[in-house]
Gaussian input, Z-matrix of N, CA and C with variables (Angstrom, degrees):
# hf/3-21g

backbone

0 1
 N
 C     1     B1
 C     2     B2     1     A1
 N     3     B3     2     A2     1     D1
 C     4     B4     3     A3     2     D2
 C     5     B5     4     A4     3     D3
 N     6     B6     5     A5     4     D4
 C     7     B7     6     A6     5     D5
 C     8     B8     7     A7     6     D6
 N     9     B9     8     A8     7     D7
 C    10    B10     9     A9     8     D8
 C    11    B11    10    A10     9     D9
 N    12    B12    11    A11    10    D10
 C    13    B13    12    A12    11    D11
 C    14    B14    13    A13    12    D12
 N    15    B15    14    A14    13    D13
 C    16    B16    15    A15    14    D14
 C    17    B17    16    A16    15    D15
 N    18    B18    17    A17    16    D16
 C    19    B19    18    A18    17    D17
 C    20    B20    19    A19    18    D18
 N    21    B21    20    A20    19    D19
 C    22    B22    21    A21    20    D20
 C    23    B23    22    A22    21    D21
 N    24    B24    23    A23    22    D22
 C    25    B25    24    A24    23    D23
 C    26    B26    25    A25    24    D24
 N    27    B27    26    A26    25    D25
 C    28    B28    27    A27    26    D26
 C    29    B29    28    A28    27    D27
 N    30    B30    29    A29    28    D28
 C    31    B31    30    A30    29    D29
 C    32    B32    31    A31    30    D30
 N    33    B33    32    A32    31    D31
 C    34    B34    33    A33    32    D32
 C    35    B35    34    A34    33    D33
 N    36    B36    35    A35    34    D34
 C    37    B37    36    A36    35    D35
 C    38    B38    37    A37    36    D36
 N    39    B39    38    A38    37    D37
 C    40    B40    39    A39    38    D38
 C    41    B41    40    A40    39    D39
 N    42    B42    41    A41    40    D40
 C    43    B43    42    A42    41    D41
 C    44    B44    43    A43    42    D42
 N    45    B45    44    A44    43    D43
 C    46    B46    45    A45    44    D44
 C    47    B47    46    A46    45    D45
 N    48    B48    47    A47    46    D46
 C    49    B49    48    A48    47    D47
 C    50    B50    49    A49    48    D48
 N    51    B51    50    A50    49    D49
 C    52    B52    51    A51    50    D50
 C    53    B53    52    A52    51    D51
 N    54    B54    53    A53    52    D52
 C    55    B55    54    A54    53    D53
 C    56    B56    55    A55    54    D54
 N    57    B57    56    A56    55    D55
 C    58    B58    57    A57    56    D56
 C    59    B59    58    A58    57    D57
 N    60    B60    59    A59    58    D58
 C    61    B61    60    A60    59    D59
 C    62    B62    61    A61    60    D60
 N    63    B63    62    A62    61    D61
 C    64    B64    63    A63    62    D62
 C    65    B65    64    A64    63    D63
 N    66    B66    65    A65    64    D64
 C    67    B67    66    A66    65    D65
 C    68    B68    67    A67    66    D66
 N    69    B69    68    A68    67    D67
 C    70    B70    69    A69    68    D68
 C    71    B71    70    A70    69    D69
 N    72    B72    71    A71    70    D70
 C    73    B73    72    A72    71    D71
 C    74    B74    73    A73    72    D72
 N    75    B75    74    A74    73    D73
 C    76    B76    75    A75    74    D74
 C    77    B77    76    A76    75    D75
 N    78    B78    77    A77    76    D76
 C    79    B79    78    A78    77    D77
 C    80    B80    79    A79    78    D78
 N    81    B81    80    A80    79    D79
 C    82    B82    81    A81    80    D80
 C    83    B83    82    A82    81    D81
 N    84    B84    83    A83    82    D82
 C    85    B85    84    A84    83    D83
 C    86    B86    85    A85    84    D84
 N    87    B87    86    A86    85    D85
 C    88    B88    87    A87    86    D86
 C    89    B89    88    A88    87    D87
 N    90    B90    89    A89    88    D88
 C    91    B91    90    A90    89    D89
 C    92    B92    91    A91    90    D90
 N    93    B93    92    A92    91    D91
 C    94    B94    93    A93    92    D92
 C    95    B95    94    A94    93    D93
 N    96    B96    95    A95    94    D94
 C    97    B97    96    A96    95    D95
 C    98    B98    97    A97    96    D96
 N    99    B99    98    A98    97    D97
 C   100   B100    99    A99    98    D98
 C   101   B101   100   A100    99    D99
 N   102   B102   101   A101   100   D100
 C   103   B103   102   A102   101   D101
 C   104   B104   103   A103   102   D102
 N   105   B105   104   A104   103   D103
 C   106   B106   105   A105   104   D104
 C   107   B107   106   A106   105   D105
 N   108   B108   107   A107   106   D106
 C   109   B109   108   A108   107   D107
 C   110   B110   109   A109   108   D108
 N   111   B111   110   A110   109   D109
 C   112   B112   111   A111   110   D110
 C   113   B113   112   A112   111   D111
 N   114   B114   113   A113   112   D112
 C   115   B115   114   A114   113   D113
 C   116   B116   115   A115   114   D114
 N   117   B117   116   A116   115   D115
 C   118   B118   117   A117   116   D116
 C   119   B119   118   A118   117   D117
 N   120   B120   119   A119   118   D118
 C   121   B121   120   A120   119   D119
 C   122   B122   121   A121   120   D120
 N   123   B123   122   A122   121   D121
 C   124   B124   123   A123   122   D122
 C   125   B125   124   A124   123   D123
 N   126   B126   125   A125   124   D124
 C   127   B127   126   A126   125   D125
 C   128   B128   127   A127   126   D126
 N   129   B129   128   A128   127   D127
 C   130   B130   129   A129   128   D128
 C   131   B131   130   A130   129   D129
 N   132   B132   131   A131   130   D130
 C   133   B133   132   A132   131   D131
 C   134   B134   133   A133   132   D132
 N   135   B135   134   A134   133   D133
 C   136   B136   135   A135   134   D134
 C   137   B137   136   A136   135   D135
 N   138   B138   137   A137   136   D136
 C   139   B139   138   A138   137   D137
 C   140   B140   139   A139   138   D138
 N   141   B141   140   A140   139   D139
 C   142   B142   141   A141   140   D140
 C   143   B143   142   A142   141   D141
 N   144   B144   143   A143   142   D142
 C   145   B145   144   A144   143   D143
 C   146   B146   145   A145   144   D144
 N   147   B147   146   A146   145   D145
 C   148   B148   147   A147   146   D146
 C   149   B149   148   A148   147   D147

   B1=1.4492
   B2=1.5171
   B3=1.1362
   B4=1.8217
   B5=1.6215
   B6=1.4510
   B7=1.8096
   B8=1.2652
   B9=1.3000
   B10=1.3147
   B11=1.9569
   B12=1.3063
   B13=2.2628
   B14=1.8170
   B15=1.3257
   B16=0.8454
   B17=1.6513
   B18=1.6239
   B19=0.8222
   B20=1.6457
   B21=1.5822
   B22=1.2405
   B23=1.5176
   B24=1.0584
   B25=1.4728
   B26=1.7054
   B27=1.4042
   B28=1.6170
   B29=1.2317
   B30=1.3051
   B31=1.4943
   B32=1.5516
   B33=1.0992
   B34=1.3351
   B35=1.3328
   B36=2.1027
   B37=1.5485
   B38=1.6033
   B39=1.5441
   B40=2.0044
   B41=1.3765
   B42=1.5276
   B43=1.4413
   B44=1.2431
   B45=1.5733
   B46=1.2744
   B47=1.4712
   B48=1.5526
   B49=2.0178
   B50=1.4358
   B51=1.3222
   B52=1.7810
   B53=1.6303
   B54=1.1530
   B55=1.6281
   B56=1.6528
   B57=1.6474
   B58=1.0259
   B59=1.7914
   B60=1.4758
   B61=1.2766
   B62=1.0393
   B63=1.2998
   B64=1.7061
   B65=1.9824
   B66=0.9799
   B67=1.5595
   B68=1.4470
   B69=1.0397
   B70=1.5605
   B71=2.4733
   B72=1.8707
   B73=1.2739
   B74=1.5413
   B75=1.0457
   B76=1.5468
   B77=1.6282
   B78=1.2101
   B79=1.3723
   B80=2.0713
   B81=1.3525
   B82=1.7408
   B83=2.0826
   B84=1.6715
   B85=1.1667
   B86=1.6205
   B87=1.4871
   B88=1.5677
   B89=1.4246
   B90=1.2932
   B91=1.8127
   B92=1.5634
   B93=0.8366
   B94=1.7206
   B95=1.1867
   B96=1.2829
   B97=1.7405
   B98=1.5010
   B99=1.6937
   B100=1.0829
   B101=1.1845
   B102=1.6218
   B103=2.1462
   B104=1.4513
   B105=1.3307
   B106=1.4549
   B107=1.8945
   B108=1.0269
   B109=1.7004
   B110=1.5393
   B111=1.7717
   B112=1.6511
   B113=1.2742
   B114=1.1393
   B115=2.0231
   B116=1.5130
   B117=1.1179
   B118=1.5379
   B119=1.5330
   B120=1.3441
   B121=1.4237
   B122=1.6172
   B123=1.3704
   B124=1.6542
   B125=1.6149
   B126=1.7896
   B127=1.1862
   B128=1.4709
   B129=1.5388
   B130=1.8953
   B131=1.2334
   B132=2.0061
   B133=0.7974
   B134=1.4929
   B135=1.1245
   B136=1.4179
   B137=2.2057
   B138=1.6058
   B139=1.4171
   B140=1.9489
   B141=1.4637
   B142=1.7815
   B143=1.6347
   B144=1.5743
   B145=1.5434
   B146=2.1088
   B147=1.2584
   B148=1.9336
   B149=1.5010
   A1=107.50
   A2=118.80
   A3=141.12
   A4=84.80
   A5=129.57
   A6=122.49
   A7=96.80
   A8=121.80
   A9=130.13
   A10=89.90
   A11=103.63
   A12=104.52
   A13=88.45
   A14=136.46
   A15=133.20
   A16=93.24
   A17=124.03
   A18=137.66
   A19=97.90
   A20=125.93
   A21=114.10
   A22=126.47
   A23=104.60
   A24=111.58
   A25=110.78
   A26=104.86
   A27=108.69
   A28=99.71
   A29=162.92
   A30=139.07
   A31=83.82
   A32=136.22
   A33=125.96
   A34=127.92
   A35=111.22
   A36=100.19
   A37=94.10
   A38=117.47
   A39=95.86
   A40=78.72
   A41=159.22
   A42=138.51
   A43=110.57
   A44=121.14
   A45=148.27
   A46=121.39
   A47=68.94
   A48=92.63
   A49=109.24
   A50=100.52
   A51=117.08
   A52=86.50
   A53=102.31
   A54=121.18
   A55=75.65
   A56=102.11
   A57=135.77
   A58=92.07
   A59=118.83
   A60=108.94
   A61=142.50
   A62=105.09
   A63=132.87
   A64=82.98
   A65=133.35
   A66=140.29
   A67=121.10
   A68=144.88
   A69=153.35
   A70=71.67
   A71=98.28
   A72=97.84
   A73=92.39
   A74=120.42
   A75=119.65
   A76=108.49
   A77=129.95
   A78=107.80
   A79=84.49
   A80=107.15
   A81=93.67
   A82=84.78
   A83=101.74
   A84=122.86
   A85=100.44
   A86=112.99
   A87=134.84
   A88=121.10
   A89=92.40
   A90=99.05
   A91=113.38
   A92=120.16
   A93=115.18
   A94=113.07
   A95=118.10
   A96=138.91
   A97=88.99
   A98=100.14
   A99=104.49
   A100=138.32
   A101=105.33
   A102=106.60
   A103=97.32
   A104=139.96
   A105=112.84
   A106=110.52
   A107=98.23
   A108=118.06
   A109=117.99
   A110=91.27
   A111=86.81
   A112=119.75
   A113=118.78
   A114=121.13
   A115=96.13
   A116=116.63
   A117=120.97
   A118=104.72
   A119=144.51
   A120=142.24
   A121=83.78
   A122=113.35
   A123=107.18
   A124=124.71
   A125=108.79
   A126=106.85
   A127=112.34
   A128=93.95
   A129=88.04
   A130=79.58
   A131=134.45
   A132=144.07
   A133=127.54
   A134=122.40
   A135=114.89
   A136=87.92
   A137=82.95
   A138=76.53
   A139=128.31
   A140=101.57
   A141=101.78
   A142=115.40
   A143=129.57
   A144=121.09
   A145=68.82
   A146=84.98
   A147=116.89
   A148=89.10
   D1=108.55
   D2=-172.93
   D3=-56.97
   D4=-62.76
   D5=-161.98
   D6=-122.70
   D7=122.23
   D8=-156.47
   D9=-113.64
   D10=-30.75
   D11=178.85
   D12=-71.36
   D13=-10.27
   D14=-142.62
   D15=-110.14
   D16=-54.00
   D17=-174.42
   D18=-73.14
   D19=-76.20
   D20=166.79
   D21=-2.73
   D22=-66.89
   D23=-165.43
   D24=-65.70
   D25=-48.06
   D26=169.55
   D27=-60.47
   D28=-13.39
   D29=-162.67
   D30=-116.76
   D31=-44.61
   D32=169.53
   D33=-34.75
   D34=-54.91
   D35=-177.09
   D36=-111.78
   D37=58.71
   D38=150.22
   D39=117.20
   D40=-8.60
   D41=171.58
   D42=-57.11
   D43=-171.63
   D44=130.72
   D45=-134.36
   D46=178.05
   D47=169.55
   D48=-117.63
   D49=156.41
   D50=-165.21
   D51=-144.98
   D52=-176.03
   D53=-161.68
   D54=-134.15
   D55=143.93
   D56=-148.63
   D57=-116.61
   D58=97.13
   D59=168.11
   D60=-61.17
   D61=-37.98
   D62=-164.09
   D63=-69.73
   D64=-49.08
   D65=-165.29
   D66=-110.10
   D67=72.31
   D68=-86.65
   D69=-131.08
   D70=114.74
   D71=174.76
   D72=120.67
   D73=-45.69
   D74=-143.91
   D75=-107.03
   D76=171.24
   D77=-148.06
   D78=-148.99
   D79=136.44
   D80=-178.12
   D81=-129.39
   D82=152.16
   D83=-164.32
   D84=-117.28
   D85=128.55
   D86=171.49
   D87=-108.51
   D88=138.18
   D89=-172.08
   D90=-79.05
   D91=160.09
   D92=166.49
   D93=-47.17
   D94=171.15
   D95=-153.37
   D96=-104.30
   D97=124.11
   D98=172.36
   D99=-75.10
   D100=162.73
   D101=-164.54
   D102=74.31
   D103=21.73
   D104=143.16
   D105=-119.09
   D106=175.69
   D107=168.45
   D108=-25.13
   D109=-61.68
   D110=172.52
   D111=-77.55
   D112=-2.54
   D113=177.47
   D114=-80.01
   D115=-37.60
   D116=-168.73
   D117=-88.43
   D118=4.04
   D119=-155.49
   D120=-126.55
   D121=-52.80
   D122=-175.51
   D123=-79.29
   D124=-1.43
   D125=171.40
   D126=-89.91
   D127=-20.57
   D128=-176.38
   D129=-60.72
   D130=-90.17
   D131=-161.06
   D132=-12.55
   D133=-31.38
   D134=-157.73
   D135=-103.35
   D136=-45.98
   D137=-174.99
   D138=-66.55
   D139=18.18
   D140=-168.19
   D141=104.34
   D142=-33.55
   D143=-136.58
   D144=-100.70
   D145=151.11
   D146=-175.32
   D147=-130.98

């Protein structure tokens, strides 16, 4: 995971993890669905705003 404050924060408000096909082992992380609460909780988050 290249941004790990990045990943944090998505698994914090409502992300996951999936297994990474294209890279057989390795695992890539998604933010919440955008236009809700948790899309909006992990953008403050990732971007600095508390």
């Amino acid at each position: 995971m290249n941004d790990p404050r990045a990943c944090n924060c998505a698994l914090n408000n409502g992300g996951r993890l999936s297994p990474d096909n294209h890279r057989p082992g390795r695992m890539r992380w998604h933010s919440p669905k955008r236009g809700t609460g948790a899309h909006m909780a992990f953008m403050n988050c990732s971007s600095g705003i508390r």
